[in-house]
N, C-alpha and C positions, 0 to 999 in steps of 0.2 A: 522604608521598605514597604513594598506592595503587600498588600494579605486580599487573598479569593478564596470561596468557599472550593470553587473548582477550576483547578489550570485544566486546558483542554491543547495540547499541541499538536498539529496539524492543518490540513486544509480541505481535504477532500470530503466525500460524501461519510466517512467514518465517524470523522470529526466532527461534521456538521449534525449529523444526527444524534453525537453524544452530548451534545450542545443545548437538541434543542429537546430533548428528553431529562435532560437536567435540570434546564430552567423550568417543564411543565413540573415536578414535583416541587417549586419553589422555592430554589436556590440561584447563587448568582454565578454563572461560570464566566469564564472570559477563555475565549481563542486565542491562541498566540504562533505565530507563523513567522517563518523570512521569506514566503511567495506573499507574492498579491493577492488581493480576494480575487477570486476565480480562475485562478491556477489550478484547481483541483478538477475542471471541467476540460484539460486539456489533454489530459492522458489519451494516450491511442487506446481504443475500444479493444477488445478480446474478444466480446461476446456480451450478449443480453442477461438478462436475469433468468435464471431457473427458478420455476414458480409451476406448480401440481395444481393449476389452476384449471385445467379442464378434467379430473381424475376424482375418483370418489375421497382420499386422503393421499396423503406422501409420501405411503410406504413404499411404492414405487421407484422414488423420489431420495428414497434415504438406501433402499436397496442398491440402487444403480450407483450413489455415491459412495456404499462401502465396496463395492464391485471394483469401481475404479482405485480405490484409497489404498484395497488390499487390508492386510495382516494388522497392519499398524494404524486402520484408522478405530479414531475414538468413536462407537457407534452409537455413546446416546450423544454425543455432541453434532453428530450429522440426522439423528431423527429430530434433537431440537430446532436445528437451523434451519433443515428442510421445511419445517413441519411452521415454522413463521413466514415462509413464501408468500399465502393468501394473503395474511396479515398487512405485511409488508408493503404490497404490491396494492392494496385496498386504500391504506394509507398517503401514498403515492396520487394514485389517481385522484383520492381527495383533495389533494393539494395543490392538483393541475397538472399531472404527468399527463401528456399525449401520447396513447401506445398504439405502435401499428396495428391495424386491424382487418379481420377477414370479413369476409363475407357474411353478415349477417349482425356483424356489430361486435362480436367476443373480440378480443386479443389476438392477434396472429402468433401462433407459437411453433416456431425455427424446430427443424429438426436437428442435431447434431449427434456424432460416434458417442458414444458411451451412455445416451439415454436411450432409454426403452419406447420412448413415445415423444412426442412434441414437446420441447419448454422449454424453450428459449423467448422471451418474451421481452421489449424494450421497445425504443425508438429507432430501427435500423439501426445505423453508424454514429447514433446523438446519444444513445442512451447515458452515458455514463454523463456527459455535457450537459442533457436535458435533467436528471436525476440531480445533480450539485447543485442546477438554476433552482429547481424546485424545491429545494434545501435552503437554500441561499438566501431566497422569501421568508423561508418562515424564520431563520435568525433574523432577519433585518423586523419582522413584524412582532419577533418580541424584546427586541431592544436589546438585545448579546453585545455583549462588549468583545470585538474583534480587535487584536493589533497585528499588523502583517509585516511588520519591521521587527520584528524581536528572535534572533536566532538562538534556539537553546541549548545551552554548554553542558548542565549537569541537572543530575538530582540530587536531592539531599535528602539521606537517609539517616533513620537513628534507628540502633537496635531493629531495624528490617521493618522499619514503619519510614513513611516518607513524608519530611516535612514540607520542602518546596524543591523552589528551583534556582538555577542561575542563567541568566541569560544576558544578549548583547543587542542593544539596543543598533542595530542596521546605521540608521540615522545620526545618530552622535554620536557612536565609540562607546558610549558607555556600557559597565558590565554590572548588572546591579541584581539583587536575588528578591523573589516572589515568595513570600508564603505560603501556602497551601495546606488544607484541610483533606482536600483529594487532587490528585494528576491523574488527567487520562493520557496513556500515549497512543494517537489516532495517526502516524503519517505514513510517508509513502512507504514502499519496500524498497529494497536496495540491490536490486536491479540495476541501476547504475555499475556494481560492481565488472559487469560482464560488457557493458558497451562507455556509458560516459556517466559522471556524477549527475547531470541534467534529468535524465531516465528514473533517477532515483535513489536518494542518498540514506535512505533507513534512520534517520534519524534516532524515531522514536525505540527502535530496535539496540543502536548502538547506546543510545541513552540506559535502557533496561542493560545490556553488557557491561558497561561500564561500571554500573551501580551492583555489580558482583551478582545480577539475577543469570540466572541459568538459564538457557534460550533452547526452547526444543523445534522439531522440525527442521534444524537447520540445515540438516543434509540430505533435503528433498526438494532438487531442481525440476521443476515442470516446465517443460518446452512450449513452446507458443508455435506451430508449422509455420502461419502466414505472416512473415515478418519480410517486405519486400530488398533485397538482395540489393547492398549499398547503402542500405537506407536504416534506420532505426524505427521506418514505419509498420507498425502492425495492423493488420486487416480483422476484423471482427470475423469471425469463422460462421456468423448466423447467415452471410453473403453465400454461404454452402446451400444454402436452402433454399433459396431465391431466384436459382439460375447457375448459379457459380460451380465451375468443377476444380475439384484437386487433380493435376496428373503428375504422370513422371514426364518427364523432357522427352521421351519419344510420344507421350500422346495418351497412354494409357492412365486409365481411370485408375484410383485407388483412393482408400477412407483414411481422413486423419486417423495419425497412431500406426500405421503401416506399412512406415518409410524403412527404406535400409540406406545402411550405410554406404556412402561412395556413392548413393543416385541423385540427381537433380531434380527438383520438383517445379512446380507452373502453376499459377491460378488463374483459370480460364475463367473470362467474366465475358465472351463472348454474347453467352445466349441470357444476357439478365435480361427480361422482361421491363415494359418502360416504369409499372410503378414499382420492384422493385429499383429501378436505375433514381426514383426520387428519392426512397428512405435512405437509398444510400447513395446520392448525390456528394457528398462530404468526401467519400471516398474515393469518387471517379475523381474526383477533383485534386486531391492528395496526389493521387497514383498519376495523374499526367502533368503536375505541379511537382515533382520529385522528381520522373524518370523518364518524360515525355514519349510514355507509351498511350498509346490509341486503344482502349480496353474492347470498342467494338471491333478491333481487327489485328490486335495482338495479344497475347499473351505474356504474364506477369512472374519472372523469377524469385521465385519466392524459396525461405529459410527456417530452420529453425531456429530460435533462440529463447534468451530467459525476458521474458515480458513484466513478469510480476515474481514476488517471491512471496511464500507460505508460514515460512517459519519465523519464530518470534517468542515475547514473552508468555509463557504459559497460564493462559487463564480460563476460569470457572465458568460455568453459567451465567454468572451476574456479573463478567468481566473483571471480577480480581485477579491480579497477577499473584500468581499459587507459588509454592513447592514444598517441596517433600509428598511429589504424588498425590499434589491436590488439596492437601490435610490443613495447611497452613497458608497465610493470608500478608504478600508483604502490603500492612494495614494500611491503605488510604492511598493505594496504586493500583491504576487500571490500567487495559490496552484493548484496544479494538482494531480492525480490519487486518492491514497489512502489519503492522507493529505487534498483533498477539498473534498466539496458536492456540487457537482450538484441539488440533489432533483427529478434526473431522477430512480432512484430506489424506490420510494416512501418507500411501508411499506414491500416491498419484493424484490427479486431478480431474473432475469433471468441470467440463464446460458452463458458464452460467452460475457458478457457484459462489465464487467471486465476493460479485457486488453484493449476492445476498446477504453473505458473511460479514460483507462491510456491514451493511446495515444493521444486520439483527446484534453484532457486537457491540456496536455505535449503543441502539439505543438501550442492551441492557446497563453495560458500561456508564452513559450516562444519569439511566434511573436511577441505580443501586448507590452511583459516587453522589446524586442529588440529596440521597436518604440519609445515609451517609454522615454528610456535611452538616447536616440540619444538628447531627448532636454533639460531633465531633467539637474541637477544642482547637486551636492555633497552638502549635507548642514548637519549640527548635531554635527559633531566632539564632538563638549563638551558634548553632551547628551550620547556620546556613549562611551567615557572618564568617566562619572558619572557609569554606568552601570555594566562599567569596574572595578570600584572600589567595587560595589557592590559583582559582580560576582567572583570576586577573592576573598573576605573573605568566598563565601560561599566553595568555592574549600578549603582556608585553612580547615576551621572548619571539614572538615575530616578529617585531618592530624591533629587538636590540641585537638576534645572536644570528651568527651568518647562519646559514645552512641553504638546503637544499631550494632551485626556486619551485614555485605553486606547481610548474608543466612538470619537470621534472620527477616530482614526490608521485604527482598523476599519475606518471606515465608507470611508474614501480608497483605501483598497485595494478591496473589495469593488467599488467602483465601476468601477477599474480592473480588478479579474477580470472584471468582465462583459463588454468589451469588447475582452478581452485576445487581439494575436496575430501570429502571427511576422512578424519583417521591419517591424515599426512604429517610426522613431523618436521620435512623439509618446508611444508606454509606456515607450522609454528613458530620453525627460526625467523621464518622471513619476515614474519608475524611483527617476532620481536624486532629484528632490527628497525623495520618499521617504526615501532611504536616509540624506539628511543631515537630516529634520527629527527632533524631539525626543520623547518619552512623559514622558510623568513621571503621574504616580503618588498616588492619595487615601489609599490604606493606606499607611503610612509601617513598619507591622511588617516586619521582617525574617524573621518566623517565620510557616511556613505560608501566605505570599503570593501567593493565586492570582491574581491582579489582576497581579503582577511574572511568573507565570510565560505568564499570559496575554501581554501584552507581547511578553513575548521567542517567543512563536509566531508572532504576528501581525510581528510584524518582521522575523522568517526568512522572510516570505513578498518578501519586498522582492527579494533574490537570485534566487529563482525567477521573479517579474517580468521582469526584468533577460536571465533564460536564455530564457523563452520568446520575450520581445520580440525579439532576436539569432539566433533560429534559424530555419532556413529552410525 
């Protein structure tokens, strides 16, 4: 059996940041993924970073984000995040981020709906791409042990402390368990629900569901406007600032957040100027590689949809996954980005907040599990040897019991994300029927089995169901 001071799973800039915040307090973490290294750079953009970089402090900054959040957002958890912007973004540029810039050498910082002043700030349409490459350096220059073949099935918990994990090694079939001192869960959001498991399967979310933690925020969908019509592609909204107009389908202007229901919408990218039309080259390129429209001389139907998801396992300042309202600590389990809540978004979202929150969760997440580990103890072995036995008939029973095939089981869920939402007992039944019907399986290999690691995504979306449908 594996033993690490720190499991880290995911792949994105969450991850990578709890990674490498972890090994600078001088611990050894390791990544474990079933994407490729650099999968996490592939996500469609939403928007740049929110950063209070040209303002006297972030008050601003954290105003504007309880403004949007409402009633229910956590407000020292949005004046902490906000208030690491400079930080963040300092850090960044040290490391090699190139950020668009104005005139005079500062930052270009995008305007968008719900800020008070300019901050949006990144790489046009790279940032999130540029931010992961930039990441991606510094694990490789301090020697992080990454494996990207390992998909992970469970946690192992004892008395609300977390010993390790179990997972399936991609590659050979094998399902074999990790020790652990600390897990961080850093992955994508589950997004995927509402269009395809590709989009984003919530892993580390269902992970936390299944290990009986209580998931908050779950029943706050933020819409994404620019999501082009047919497509699963999202357009960064900083394109708003650059030249770019929102209309309705007759022509008329209007601000994200101001759509009605039954109206068509457009994103005129007519009048982009030519150095905007460079930072966002990537985009021009997408939008006539997708849909073979001419952005200088048509206009782009565009949607709302779920792009990213919020809610997740509940954690502290120093990224421990909490409950009982914070008080208590399930010991030597973390979560960052899209896999935790903060409670700083309340019942809505500001633009650019995002990536920030990946980050600043990433790195406290992985300082506090680095500290952590240093005194911490390996203990569990047999509880994670029990699990193991468990989790390995569930992997057989693919391969031996008929049931439902891979499209099939997809296709049940998918139906159910469409219509999915809090306080329904009709998604709980559905929930459950789910959760006890069967997969099984055409490819009978055990080696290199995407079809089985497919599967077991789309079935962790079952627990997520389950959290949404229950939350109020």
């Amino acid at each position: 059996m594996e033993s690490w001071d720190v499991v880290i799973i995911g792949s994105g800039p969450a991850a990578l940041q709890a990674a490498i915040a972890s090994s600078d307090v001088g611990t050894k973490p390791i990544i474990i993924d079933s994407k490729s290294i650099g999968s996490g750079s592939g996500a469609s953009p939403v928007s740049g970073v929110a950063v209070s970089f040209d303002e006297v402090d972030s008050t601003a900054h954290r105003d504007d984000t309880i403004s949007a959040g409402g009633e229910g957002t956590n407000n020292s958890a949005a004046a902490r995040v906000c208030g690491e912007g400079m930080n963040v973004l300092a850090k960044l540029e040290n490391w090699g981020l190139v950020l668009q810039r104005r005139e005079g050498g500062l930052p270009f910082a995008a305007s968008c709906q719900g800020h008070s002043r300019p901050r949006l700030v990144g790489c046009g349409d790279s940032t999130t791409r540029e931010i992961t490459r930039v990441l991606e350096e510094q694990v490789i220059k301090r020697g992080i042990v990454r494996r990207s073949d390992l998909q992970a099935l469970s946690l192992v918990m004892d008395s609300k402390q977390v010993r390790g994990i179990t997972v399936l090694d991609i590659q050979s079939g094998e399902v074999f368990g990790m020790q652990a001192k600390a897990i961080i869960l850093a992955t994508e959001g589950y997004q995927g629900l509402w269009s395809d498991i590709s989009e984003g399967s919530g892993t580390g979310v269902s992970l936390a569901a299944s290990a009986g933690i209580k998931l908050e925020g779950m029943s706050n969908f933020s819409k994404h406007q620019l999501t082009i019509k047919g497509t699963n592609l999202h357009l960064p909204v900083d394109v708003l600032s650059v030249g770019g107009r929102y209309r309705k389908d007759s022509g008329e202007g209007l601000e994200i957040g101001e759509e009605e229901t039954g109206e068509d919408y457009v994103l005129d990218l007519r009048n982009l100027g030519s150095d905007a039309k460079v930072w966002y080259a990537q985009t021009i390129r997408r939008i006539e590689e997708r849909t073979g429209l001419n952005i200088n001389s048509e206009v782009i139907p565009v949607y709302s949809s779920v792009a990213f998801t919020l809610g997740g396992a509940p954690i502290d300042e120093k990224g421990r996954v909490t409950f009982n309202s914070q008080k208590m600590w399930h010991t030597g389990l973390y979560a960052a980005g899209r896999s935790a809540n903060t409670g700083m978004h309340g019942g809505g979202y500001l633009p650019g907040n995002l990536q920030l929150e990946d980050l600043v969760t990433g790195e406290a997440a992985g300082s506090h599990a680095g500290q952590w580990a240093k005194t911490a103890n390996f203990a569990g072995s047999n509880k994670i040897e029990k699990e193991l036995s468990k989790v390995s008939k569930n992997i057989e029973d693919y391969f031996s019991i008929e049931g439902q095939s891979v499209g099939e089981f997809s296709s049940r869920v998918s139906n159910i994300g469409k219509n999915v939402h809090s306080n329904s007992e009709m998604n709980i039944s559905s929930a459950k029927e789910l959760k006890e019907a069967k997969i099984s399986l055409t490819d009978k290999s055990r080696v290199m089995n995407t079809e089985l690691v497919q599967a077991i995504q789309i079935k962790s979306m079952v627990p997520i169901i389950e959290a949404i449908s229950k939350s109020g």
